[in-house]
C-alpha beads as a LAMMPS data file, in Angstrom:
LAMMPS data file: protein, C-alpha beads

211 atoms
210 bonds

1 atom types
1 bond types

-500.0 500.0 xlo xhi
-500.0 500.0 ylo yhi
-500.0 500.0 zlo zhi

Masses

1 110.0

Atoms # bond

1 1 1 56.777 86.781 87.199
2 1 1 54.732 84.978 84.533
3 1 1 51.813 85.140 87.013
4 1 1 52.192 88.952 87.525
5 1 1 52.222 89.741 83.737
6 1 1 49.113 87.466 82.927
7 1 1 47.246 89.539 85.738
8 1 1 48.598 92.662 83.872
9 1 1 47.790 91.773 80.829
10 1 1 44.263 90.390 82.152
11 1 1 43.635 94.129 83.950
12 1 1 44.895 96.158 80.173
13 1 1 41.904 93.666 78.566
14 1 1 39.303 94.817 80.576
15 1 1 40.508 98.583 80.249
16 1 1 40.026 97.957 77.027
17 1 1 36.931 96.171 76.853
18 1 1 35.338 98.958 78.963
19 1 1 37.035 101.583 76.281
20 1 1 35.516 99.924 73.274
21 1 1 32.050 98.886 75.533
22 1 1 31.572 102.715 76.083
23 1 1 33.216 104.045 72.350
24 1 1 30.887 101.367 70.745
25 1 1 27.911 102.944 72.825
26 1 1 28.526 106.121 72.083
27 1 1 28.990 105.201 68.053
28 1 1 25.653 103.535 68.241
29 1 1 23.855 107.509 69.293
30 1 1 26.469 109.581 66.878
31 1 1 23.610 111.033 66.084
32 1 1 20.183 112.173 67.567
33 1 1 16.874 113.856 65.978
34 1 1 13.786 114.560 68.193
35 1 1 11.000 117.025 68.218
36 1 1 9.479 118.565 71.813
37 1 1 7.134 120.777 72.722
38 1 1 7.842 122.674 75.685
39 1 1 5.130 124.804 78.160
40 1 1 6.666 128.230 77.886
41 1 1 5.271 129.363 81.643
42 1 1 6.316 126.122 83.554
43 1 1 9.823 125.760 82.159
44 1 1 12.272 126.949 84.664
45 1 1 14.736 127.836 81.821
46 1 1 12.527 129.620 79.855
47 1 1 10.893 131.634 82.405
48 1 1 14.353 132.388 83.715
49 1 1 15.294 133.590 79.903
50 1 1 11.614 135.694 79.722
51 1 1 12.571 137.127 83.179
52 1 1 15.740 139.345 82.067
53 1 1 14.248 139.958 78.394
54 1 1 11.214 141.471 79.613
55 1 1 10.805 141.274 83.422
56 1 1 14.116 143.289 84.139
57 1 1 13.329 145.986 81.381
58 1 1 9.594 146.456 82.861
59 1 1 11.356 146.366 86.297
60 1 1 13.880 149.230 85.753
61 1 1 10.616 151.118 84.257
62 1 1 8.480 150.462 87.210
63 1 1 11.229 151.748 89.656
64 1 1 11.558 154.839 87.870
65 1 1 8.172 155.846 87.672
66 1 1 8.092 154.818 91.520
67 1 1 11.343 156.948 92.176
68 1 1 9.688 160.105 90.053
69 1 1 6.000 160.384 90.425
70 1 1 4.671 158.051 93.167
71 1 1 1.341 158.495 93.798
72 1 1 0.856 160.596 91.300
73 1 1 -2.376 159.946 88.538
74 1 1 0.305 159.626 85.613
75 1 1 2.331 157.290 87.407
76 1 1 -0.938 155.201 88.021
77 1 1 -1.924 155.287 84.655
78 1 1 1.591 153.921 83.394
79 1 1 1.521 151.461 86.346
80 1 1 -1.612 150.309 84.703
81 1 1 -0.041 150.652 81.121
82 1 1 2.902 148.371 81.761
83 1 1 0.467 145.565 83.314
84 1 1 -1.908 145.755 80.769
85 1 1 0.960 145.249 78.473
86 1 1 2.120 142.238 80.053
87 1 1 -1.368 140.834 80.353
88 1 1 -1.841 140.726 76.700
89 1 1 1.429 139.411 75.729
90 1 1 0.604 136.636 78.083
91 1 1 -2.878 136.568 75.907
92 1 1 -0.992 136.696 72.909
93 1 1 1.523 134.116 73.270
94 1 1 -1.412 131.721 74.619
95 1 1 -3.537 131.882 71.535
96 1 1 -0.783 132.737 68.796
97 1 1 1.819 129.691 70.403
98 1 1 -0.872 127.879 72.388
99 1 1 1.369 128.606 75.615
100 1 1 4.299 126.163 74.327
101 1 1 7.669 126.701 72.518
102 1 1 7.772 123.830 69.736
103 1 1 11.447 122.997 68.695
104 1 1 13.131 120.001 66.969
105 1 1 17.022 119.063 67.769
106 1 1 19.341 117.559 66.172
107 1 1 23.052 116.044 67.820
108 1 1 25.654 114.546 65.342
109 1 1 29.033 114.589 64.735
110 1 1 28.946 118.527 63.610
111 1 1 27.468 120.101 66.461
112 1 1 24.098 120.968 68.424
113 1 1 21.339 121.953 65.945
114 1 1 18.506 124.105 67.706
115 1 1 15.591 125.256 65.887
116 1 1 11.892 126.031 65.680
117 1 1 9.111 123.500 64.187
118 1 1 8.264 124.288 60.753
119 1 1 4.624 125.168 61.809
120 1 1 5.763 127.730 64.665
121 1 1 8.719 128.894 62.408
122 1 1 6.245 129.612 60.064
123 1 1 4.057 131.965 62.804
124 1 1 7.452 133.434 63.958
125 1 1 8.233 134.617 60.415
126 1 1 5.389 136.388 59.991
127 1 1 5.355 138.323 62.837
128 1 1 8.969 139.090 62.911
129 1 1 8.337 140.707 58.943
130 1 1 5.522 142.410 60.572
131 1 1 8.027 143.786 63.242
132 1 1 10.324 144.558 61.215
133 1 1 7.795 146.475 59.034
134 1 1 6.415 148.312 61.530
135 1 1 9.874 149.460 62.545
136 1 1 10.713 151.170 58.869
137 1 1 7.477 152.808 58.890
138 1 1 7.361 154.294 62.030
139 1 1 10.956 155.144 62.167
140 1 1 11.959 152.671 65.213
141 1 1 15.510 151.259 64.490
142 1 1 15.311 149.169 67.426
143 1 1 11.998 147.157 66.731
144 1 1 13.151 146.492 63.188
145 1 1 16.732 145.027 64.257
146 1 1 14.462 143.218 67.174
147 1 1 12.716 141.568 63.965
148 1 1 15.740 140.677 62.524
149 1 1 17.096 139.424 65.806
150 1 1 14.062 137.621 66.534
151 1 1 14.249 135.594 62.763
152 1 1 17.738 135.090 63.007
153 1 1 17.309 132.783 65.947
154 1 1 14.729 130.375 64.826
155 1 1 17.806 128.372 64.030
156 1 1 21.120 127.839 65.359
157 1 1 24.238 125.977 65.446
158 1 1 26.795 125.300 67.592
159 1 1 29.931 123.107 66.626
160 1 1 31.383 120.992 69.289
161 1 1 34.707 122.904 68.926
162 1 1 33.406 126.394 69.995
163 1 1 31.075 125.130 72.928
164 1 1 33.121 126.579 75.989
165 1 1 30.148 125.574 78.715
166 1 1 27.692 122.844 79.120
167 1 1 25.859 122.528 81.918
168 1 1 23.585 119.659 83.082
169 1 1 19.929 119.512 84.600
170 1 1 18.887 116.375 84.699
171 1 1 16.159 117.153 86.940
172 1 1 14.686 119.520 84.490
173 1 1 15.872 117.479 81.336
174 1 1 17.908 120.365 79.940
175 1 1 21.045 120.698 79.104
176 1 1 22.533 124.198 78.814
177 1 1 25.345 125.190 75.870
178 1 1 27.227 128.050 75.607
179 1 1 29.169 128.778 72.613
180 1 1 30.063 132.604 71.167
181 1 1 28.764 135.577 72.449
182 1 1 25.840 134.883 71.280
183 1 1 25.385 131.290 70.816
184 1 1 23.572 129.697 73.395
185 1 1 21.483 126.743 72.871
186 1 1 18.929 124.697 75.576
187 1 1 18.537 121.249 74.752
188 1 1 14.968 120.159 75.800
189 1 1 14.726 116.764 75.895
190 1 1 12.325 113.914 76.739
191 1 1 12.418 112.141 79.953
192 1 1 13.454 108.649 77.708
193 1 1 15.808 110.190 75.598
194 1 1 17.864 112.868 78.344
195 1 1 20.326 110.136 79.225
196 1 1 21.595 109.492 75.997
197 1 1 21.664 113.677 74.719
198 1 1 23.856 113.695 78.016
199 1 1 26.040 111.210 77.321
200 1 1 26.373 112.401 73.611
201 1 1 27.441 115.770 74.771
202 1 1 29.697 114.506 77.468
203 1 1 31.563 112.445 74.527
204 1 1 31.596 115.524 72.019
205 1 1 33.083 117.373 74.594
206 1 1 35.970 116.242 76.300
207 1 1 37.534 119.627 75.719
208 1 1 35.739 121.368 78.091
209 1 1 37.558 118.862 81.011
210 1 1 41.237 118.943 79.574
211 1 1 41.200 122.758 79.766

Bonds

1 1 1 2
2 1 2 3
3 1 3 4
4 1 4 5
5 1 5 6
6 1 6 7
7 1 7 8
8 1 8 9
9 1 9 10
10 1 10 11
11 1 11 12
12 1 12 13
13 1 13 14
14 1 14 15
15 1 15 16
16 1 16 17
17 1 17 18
18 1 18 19
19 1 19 20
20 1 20 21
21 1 21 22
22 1 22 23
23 1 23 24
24 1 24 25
25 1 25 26
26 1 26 27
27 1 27 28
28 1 28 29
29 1 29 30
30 1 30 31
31 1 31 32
32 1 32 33
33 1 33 34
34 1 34 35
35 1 35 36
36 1 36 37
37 1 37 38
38 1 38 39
39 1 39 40
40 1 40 41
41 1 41 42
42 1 42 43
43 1 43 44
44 1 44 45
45 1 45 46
46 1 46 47
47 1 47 48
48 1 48 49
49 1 49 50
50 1 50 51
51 1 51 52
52 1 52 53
53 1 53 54
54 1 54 55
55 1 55 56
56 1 56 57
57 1 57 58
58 1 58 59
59 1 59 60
60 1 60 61
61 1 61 62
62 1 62 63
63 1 63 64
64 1 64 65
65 1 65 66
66 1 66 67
67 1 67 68
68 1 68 69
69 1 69 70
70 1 70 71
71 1 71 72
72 1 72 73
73 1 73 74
74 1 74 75
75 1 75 76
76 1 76 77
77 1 77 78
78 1 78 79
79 1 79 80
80 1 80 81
81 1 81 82
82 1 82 83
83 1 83 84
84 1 84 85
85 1 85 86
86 1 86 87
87 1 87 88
88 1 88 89
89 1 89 90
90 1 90 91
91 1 91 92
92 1 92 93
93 1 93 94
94 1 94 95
95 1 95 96
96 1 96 97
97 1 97 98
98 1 98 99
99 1 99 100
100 1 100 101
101 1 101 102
102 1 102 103
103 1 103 104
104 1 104 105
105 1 105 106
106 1 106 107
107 1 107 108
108 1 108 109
109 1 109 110
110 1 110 111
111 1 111 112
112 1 112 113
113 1 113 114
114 1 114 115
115 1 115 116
116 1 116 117
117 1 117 118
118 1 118 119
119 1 119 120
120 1 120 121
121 1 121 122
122 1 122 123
123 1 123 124
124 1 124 125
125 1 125 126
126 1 126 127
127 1 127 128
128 1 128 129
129 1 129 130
130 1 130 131
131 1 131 132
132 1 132 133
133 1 133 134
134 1 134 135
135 1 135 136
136 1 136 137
137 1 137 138
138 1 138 139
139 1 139 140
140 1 140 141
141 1 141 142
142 1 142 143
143 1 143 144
144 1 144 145
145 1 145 146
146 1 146 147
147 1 147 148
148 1 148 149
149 1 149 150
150 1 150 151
151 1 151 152
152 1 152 153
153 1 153 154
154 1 154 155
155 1 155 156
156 1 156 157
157 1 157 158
158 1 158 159
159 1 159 160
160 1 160 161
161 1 161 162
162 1 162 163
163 1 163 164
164 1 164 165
165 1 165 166
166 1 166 167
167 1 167 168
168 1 168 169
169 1 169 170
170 1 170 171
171 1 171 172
172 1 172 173
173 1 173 174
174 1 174 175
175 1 175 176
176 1 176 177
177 1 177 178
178 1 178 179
179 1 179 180
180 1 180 181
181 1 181 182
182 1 182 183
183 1 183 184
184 1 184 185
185 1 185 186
186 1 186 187
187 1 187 188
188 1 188 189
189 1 189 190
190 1 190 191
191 1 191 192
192 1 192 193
193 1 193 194
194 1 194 195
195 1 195 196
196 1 196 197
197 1 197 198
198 1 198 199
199 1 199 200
200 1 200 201
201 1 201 202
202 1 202 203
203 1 203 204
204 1 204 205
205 1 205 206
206 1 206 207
207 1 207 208
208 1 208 209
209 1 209 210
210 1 210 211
């Protein structure tokens, strides 16, 4: 009997030993800060984001005109319209954000912090007042709220509490959150750091696996 508890008791003390091992690891990264700058047309995620914000729009245009006037010199010359379009916003974001998304993150006991570097937040801000400028003068409601849609995102927060998804890619070093409608945050991170943003999420959310 004495034998029996002293194996019990000698099992409870390593449950325990792993417990505190793993709560002492995940005290010692409470809180993580990097910066990363991310190619904008190799990143699957982003290119997957750019892809229904502009690709499905142009899409549903393109099949129109295809559906209407086929053939037809007008339907060429918005054919031709729509590419050149696309051509120069691939120009644009090339020179204006040499071809990469810069953003800075920040993990702690609050939430996930997403949001732009101060040099590209800078950029951002003045063409979203431009936008939204351009949208007052020439009467376009929806260009002006895209402005203010557009500024209103260089940063965001999620708290741990209202994340209802997080999904993992380690291959990619991303790490997806959903929170609200819309709050919805990537996580880029570095190939030395993505273990430990993982493992930082996993612990702020234990939530999301006792639902």
């Amino acid at each position: 009997m004495t034998k029996r508890n002293n194996e019990t008791q000698k099992l409870d003390g390593n449950r325990n030993n792993k417990t505190n091992s793993k709560a002492e690891g995940i005290a010692s990264i409470q809180r993580m800060e990097w910066k990363i700058n991310v190619p904008i047309f190799r990143d699957p995620t982003i290119l997957k984001q750019l892809g229904l914000a502009i690709g499905l729009p142009f899409g549903l245009v393109i099949l129109i005109i295809a559906l209407v006037s086929w053939g037809s010199r007008d339907s060429l010359y918005a054919l031709g319209l729509i590419a050149g379009l696309m051509v120069l916003s691939w120009l644009f974001i090339m020179v204006v954000y040499r071809g990469r998304y810069e953003a800075e993150f920040i993990l702690d006991q609050k939430g996930a912090l997403c949001r732009t570097q101060l040099e590209q937040a800078g950029k951002n801000r003045i063409i979203n007042g431009l936008t939204v400028a351009l949208g007052i003068f020439s009467r376009t409601p929806a260009a002006a709220g895209a402005g203010l849609l557009a500024q209103s995102r260089q940063s965001m927060m999620i708290p741990w509490k209202r994340i209802t998804k997080a999904r993992y890619r380690p291959k990619n070093r991303t790490i997806l959150l959903r929170g609200g409608w819309t709050e919805n945050i990537a996580l880029f991170c570095t190939e030395e750091n993505y273990s430990k943003a993982e493992e930082l999420v996993l612990a702020m959310t234990t939530h999301l696996r006792e639902n």
